[in-house]
N, C-alpha and C positions, 0 to 999 in steps of 0.2 A: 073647116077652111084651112086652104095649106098658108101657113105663116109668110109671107114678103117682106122682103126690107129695101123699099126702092126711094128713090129722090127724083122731085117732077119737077121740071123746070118750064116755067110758062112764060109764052112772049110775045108782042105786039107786032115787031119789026123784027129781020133779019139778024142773027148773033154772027158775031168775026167768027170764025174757025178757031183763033188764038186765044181770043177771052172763051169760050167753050172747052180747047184742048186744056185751060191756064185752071178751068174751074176742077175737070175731071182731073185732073194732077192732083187741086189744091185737096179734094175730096181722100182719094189713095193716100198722103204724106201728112193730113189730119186725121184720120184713124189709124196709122202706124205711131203718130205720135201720142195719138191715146192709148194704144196699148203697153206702148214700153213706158208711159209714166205707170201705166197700173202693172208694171212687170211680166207683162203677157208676153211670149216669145215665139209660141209655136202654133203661130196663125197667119196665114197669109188672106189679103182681100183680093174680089177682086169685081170690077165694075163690069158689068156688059150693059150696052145702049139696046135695053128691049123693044122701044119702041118711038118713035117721032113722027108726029102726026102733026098736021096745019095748028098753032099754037102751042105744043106742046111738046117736052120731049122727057121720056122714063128711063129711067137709069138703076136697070139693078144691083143690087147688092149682095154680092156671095161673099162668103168666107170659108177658106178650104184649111181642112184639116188631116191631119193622116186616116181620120176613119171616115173621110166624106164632106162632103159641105154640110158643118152643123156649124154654125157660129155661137155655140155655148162653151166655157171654159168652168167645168161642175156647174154651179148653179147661175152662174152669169151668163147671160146674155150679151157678148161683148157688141152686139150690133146696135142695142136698142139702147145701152149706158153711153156708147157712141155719140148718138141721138141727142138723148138728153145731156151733155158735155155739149154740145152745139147749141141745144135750149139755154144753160146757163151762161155763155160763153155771148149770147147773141146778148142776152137781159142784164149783161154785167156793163157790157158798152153801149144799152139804149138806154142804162141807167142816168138818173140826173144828178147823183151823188159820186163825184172822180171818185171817190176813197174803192168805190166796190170795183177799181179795174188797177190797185196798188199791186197787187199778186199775177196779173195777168203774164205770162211767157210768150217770150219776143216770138218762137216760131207757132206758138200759136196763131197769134194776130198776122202775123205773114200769109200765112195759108187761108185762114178765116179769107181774108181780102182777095185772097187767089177764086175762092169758092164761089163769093158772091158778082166777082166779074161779070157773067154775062144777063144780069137783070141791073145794075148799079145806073145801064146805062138807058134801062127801056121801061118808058112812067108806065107800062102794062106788063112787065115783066114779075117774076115769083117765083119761088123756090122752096118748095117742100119735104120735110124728109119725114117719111112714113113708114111705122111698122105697122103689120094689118094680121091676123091667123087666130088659130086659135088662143093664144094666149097673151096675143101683144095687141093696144090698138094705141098706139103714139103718132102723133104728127106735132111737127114744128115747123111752123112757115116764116118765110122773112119776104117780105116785097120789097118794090121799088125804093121808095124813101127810106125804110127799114135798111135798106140795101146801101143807100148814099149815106147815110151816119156811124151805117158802123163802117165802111171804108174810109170813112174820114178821122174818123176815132182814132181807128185802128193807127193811122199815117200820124196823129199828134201824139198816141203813145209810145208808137217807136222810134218817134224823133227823140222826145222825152228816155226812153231806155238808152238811143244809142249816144245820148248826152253822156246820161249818167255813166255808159260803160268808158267813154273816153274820158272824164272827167277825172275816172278811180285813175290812169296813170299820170305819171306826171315823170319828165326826165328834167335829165340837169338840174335838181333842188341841193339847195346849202341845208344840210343837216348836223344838228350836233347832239352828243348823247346829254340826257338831263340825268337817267340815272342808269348804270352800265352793272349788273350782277347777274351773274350765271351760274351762280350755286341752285342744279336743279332741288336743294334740300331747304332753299327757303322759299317764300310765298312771292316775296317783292323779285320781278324778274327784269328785264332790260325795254329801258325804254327810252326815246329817243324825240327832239323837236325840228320840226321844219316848219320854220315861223310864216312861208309864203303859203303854206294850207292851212294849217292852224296852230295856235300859241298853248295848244294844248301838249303835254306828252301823251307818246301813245304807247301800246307794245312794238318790239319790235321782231321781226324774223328776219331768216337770210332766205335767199332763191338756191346757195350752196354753200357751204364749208369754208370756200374759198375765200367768200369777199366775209364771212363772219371770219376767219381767220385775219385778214386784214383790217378789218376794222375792230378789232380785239385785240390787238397787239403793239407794243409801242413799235418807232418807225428809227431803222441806223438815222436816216438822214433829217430829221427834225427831233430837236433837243425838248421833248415832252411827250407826257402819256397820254397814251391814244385815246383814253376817253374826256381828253381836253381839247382833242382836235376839233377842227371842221370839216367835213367830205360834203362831196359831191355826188349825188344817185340818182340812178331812175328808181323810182318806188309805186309800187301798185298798194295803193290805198283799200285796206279791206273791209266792211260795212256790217252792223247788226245792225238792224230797223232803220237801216236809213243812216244810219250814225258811225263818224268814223272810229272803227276800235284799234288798227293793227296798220302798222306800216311794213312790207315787206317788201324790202331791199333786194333788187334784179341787178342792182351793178354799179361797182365805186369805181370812180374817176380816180385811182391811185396819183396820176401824176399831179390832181389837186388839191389834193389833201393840202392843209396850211394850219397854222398855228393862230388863232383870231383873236390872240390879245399883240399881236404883230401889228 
């Protein structure tokens, strides 16, 4: 049996053309984005509509490569790991446990909700993705309801990410150095407090040369040394596990710089 890698999309009522065109998109820019997380480069997809029938519509799956449509990369299977990244990806968001969608990537979840568009909105709608031949037999289906929570998920986790990604910057903050050394030959290196994020010191970087030369250096026109000062910055806040480690300095307000026992 000659091996197929197709998606069947099944329906009650009429589908819009847009949630249909929005899924077949979401489909093509979610296996592109699974190949370049796995480093795959030299594979192009590509879908053709085999076949739509009264309920039903088949959506093949090719993969072209310079010696032909094989969709293997040596011994992978990039169609079928495909697949099952969409099995995982589906059970990570109908999970009852938030912790198992802390890792999940923002264009993931975009496209995921692109995909499931044109069932999300039809209680008889479903979507299948099936490998079937001689050496693959996978299917993964998502229905209706299946269809309306991870679209919902998906919309509280990227509220939730595009929080967090606005949250890391922050402009115009009163910053002052707690401890300022730049001998790369010792351990203890420069770090810096901005009491409006937290009371903690953190590390600190520059965005260029420039404003680490300015805020490194005393100033003609105020009578103290610049790591007594107070400036003024935009700072992008940088994260391990959630936690802030590093502030890194995008731009001093030179003409605010002041002296804060003034």
């Amino acid at each position: 049996m000659e091996d197929r890698y197709f998606i069947k999309i099944e329906y009650s009522k009429a589908i819009s053309l847009n949630d249909l065109s929005t899924s077949f998109n979401g489909f093509s820019e979610s296996y592109k984005n699974f190949l370049a997380s796995n480093d795959i480069h030299e594979v192009e997809s590509i879908l053709y509509v085999k076949e739509i029938v009264k309920g039903s519509i088949e959506i093949e799956f090719f993969v072209t490569m310079a010696a032909g449509m094989l969709p293997f990369i040596g011994e992978i299977n990039t169609v079928v790991k495909f697949f099952e990244s969409i099995q995982l990806l589906k059970d990570k968001l109908l999970a009852s446990k938030k912790t198992d969608c802390e890792n999940l990537k923002k264009k993931d979840l975009e496209v995921l909700q692109d995909i499931v568009a044109p069932i999300r909105k039809d209680e008889g709608g479903a979507m299948t993705f099936i490998a079937v031949g001689n050496n693959n037999n996978f299917h993964v289906s998502i229905n209706n309801k299946e269809a309306q929570m991870i679209s919902e998920n998906c919309s509280e986790y990227l509220k939730e990410l595009n929080t967090t990604e606005e949250s890391s910057f922050h402009t115009m903050q009163l910053f002052r150095w707690y401890q300022a050394n730049f001998d790369k030959k010792k351990r203890e290196g420069n770090k810096g407090i901005i009491e409006k994020i937290s009371t903690k010191p953190l590390k600190v970087v520059f965005e260029n040369d420039s404003i680490k030369e300015y805020m490194t250096s005393d100033k003609d026109y105020i009578d103290k040394e610049w790591q007594k000062l107070a400036y003024f910055v935009d700072v992008e806040i940088e994260k391990i596990d959630n936690k802030p480690k590093v502030y890194k300095i995008l731009k001093v307000y030179e003409e605010d710089t002041f002296d804060p026992e003034e």
